[in-house]
C-alpha beads as a LAMMPS data file, in Angstrom:
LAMMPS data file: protein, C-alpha beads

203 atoms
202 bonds

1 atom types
1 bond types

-500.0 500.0 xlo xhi
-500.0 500.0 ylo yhi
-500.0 500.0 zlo zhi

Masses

1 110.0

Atoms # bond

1 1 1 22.051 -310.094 -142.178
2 1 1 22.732 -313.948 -140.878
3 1 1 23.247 -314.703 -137.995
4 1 1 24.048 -318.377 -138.173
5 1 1 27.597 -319.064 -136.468
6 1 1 30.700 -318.104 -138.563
7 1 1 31.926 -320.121 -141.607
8 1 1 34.127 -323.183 -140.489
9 1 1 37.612 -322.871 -141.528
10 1 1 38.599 -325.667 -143.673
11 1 1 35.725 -325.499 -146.500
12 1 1 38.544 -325.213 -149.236
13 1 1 40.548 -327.713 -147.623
14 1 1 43.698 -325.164 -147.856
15 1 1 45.084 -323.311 -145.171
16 1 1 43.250 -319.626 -144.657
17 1 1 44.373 -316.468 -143.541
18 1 1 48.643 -317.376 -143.303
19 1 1 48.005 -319.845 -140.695
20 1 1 47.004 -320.837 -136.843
21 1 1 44.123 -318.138 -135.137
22 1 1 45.667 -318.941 -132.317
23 1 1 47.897 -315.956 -132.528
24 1 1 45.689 -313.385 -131.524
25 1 1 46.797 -309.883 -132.860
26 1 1 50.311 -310.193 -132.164
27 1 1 51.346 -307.075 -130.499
28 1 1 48.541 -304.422 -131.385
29 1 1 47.847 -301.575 -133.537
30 1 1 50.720 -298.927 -133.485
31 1 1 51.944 -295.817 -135.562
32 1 1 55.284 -295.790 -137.361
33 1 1 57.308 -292.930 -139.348
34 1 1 56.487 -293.793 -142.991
35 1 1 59.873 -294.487 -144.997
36 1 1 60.309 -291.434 -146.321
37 1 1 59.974 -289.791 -142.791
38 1 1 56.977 -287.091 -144.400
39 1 1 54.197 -288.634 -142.496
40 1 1 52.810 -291.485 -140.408
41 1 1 51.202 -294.706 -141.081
42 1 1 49.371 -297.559 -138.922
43 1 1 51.474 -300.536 -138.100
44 1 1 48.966 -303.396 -138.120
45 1 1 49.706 -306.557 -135.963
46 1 1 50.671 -309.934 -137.583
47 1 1 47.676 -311.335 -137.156
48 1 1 46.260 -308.658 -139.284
49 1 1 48.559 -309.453 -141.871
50 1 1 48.169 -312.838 -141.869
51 1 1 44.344 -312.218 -142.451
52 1 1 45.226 -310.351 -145.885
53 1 1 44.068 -313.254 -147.926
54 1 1 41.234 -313.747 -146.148
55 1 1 39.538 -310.117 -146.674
56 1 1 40.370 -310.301 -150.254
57 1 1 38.322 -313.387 -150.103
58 1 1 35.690 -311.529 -148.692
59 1 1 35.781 -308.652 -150.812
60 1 1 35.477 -311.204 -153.889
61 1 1 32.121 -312.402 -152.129
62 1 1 30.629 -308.973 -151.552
63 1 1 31.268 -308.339 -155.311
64 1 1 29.363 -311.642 -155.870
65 1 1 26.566 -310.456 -153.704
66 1 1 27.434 -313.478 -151.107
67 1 1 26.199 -310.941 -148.540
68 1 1 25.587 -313.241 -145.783
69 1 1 28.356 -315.318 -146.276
70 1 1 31.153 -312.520 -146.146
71 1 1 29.419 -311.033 -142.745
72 1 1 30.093 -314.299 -141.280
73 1 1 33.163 -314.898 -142.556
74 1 1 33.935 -311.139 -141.049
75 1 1 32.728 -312.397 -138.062
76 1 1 35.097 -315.011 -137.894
77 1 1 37.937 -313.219 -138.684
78 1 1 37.404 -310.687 -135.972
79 1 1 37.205 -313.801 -133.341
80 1 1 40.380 -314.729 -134.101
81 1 1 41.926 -310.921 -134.152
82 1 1 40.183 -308.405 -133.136
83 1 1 42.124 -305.575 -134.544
84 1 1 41.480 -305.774 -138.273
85 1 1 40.348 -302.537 -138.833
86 1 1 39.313 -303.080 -142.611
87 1 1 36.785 -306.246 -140.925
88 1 1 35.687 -303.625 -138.443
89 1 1 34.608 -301.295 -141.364
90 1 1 33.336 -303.747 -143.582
91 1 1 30.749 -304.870 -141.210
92 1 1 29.664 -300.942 -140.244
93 1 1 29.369 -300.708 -144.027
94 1 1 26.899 -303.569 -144.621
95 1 1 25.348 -302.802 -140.998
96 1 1 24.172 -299.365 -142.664
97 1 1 23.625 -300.094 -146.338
98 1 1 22.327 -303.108 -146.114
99 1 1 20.112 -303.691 -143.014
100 1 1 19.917 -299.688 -141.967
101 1 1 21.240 -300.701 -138.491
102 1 1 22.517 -296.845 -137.564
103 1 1 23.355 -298.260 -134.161
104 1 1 24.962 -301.959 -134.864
105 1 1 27.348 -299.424 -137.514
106 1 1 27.863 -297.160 -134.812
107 1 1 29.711 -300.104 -133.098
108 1 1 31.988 -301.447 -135.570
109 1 1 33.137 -298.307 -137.206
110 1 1 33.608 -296.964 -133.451
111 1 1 35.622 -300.283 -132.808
112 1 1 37.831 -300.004 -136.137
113 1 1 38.008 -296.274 -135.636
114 1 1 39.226 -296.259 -131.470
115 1 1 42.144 -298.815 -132.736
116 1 1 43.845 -296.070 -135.029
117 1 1 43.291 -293.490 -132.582
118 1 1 44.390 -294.596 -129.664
119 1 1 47.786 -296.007 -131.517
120 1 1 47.873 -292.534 -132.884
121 1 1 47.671 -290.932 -129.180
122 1 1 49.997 -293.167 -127.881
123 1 1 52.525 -291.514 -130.161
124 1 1 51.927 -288.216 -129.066
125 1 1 49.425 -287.542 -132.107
126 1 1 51.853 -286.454 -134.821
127 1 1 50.641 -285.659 -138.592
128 1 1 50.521 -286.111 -141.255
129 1 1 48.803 -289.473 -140.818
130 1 1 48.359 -289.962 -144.681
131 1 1 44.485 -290.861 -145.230
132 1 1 44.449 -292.080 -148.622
133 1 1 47.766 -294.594 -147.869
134 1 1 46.734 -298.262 -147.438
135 1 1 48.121 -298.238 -144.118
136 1 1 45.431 -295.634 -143.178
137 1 1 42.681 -295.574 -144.922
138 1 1 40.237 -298.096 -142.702
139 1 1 41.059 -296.015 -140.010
140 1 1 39.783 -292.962 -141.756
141 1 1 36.886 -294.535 -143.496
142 1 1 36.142 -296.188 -139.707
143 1 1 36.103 -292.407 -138.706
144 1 1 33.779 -291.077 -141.501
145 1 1 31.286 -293.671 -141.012
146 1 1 31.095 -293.106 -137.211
147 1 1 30.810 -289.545 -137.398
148 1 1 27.811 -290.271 -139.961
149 1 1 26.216 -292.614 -137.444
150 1 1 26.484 -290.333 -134.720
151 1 1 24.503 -287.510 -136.477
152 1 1 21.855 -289.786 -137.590
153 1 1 21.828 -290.725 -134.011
154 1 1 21.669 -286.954 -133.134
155 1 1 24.628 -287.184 -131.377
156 1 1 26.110 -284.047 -133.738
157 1 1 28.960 -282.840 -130.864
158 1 1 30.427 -286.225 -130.965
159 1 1 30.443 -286.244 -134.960
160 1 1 32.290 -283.553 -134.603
161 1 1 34.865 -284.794 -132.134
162 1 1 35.526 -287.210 -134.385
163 1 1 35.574 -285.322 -137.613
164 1 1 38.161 -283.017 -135.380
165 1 1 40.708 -286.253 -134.743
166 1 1 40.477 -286.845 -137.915
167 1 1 41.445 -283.971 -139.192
168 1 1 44.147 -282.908 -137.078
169 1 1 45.626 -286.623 -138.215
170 1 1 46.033 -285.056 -141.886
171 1 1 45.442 -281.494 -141.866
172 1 1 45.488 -281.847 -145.914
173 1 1 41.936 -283.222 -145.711
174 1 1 41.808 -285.229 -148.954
175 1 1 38.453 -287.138 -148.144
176 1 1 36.921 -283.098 -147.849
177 1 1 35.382 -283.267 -144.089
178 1 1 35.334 -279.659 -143.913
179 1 1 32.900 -279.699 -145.262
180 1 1 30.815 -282.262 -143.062
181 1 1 32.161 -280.299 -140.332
182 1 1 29.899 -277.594 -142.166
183 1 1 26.874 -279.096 -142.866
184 1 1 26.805 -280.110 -139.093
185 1 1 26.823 -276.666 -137.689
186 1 1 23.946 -275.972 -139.981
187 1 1 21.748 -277.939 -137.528
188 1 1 19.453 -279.862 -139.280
189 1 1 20.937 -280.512 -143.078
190 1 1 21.703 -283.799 -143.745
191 1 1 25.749 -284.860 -143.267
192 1 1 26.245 -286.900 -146.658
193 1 1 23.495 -289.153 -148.421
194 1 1 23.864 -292.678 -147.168
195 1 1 24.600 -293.287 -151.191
196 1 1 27.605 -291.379 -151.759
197 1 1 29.120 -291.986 -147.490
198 1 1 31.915 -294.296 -149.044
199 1 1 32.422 -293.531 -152.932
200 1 1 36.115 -292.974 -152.755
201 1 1 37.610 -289.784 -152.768
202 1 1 41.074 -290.860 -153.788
203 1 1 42.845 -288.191 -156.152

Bonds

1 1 1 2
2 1 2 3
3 1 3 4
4 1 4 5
5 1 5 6
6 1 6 7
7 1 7 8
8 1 8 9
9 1 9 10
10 1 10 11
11 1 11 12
12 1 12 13
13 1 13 14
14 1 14 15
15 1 15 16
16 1 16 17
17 1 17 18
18 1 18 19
19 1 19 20
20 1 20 21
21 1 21 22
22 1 22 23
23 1 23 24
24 1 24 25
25 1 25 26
26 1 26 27
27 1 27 28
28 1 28 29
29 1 29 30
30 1 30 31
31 1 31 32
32 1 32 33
33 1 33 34
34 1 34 35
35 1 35 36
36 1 36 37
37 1 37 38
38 1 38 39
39 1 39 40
40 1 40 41
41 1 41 42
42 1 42 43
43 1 43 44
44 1 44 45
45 1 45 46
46 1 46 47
47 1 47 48
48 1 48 49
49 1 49 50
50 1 50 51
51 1 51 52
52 1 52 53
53 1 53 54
54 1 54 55
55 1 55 56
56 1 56 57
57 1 57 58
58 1 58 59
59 1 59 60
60 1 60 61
61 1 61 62
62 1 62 63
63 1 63 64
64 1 64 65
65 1 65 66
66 1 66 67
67 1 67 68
68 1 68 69
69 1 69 70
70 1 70 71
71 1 71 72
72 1 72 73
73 1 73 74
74 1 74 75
75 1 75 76
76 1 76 77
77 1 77 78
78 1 78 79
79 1 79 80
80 1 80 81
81 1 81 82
82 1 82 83
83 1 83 84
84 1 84 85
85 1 85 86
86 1 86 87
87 1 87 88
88 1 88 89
89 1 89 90
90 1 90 91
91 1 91 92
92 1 92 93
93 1 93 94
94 1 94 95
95 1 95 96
96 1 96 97
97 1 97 98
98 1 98 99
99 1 99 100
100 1 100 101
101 1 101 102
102 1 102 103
103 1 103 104
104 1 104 105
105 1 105 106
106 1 106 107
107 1 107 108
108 1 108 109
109 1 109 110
110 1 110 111
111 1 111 112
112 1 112 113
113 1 113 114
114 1 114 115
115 1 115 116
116 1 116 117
117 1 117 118
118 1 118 119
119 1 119 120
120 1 120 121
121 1 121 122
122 1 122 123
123 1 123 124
124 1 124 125
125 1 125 126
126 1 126 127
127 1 127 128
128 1 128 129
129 1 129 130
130 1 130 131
131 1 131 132
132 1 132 133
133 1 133 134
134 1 134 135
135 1 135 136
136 1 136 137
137 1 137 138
138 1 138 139
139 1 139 140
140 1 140 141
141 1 141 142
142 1 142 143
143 1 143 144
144 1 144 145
145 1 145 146
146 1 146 147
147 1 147 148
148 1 148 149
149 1 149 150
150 1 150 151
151 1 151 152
152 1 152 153
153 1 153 154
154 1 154 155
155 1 155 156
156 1 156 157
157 1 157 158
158 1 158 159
159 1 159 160
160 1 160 161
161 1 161 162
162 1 162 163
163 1 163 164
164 1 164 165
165 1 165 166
166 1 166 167
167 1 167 168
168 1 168 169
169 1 169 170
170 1 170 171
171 1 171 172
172 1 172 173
173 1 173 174
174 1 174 175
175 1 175 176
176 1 176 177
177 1 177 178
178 1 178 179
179 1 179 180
180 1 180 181
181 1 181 182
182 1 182 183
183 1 183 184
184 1 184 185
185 1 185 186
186 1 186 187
187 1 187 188
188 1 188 189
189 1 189 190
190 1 190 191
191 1 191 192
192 1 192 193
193 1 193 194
194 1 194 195
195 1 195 196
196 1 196 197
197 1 197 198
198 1 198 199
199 1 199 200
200 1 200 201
201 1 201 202
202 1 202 203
């Protein structure tokens, strides 16, 4: 992983990410009544928003194999708002299956995954917090890859604190962590092979 200074923002010579950085994250993370009023979703700040451009950007260089370039262009994003929750997870991801930094993972899922929760305590922790909606899906794959880090780390009780958030967010349990929650009471057996931790589970 690089660790050069973040990407400058006028390579393109365009406008990135909807505008100024000066913004900040605009208000904060916070949990809304989905439309149809049968569940919950993440509100993300402007500043998130703004950013959506950017991520697809980096997505488009991690499919390239620009590896180096998207961390720091992760990094940048996240100095100029904080609470992108997908940036958060992107870098956990790459922390773990690129480099095999268990702890540096630890860190940003824990970051991305402590912005969902806490906007979903402040409302009083209602469910069903969809996890396979757009709106919520970071947040739940911020969770899982915590949870993973945290048993590697042998830290199994708080795995399962934070498989038990999770899935008292959206009792339905589509992304199956009953099952983790299993295999962690067996003591010893492996949680989920580092190869399969994020192939999607979407129905």
């Amino acid at each position: 992983m690089s660790n050069r200074p973040p990407r400058k923002p006028n390579s393109g010579g365009r406008r990135r990410g909807g505008g100024a950085r000066s913004g900040g994250a605009r208000g904060g993370v916070t949990l809304k009544r989905s439309a149809d009023g049968r569940g919950w979703l993440l509100s993300h700040p402007a500043g998130v928003r703004e950013r959506a451009d950017d991520l697809e950007e980096v997505r488009a260089m991690l499919d390239a194999g620009e590896i180096d370039v998207a961390v720091d262009e992760l990094r940048w994003l996240l100095s100029g708002c904080g609470e992108m929750i997908e940036a958060h997870f992107l870098l956990g991801k790459l922390a773990v299956e690129t480099d095999g930094d268990v702890e540096l993972g630890r860190g940003h899922f824990g970051f991305g995954f402590q912005l969902g929760e806490r906007a979903w305590r402040r409302a009083g922790e209602p469910h069903p917090m969809p996890a396979l909606h757009p709106a919520n899906r970071a947040f739940f794959d911020c969770g899982r890859g915590l949870a993973w880090c945290l048993r590697e780390l042998g830290k199994r009780e708080l795995a399962l604190e934070v498989l038990a958030k999770l899935r008292a967010a959206d009792p339905s349990d589509p992304l199956g962590l009953a099952g983790w929650v299993d295999e962690l009471a067996t003591a010893d057996t492996p949680l989920v092979p580092l190869a399969t931790l994020f192939t999607p589970r979407d129905a």
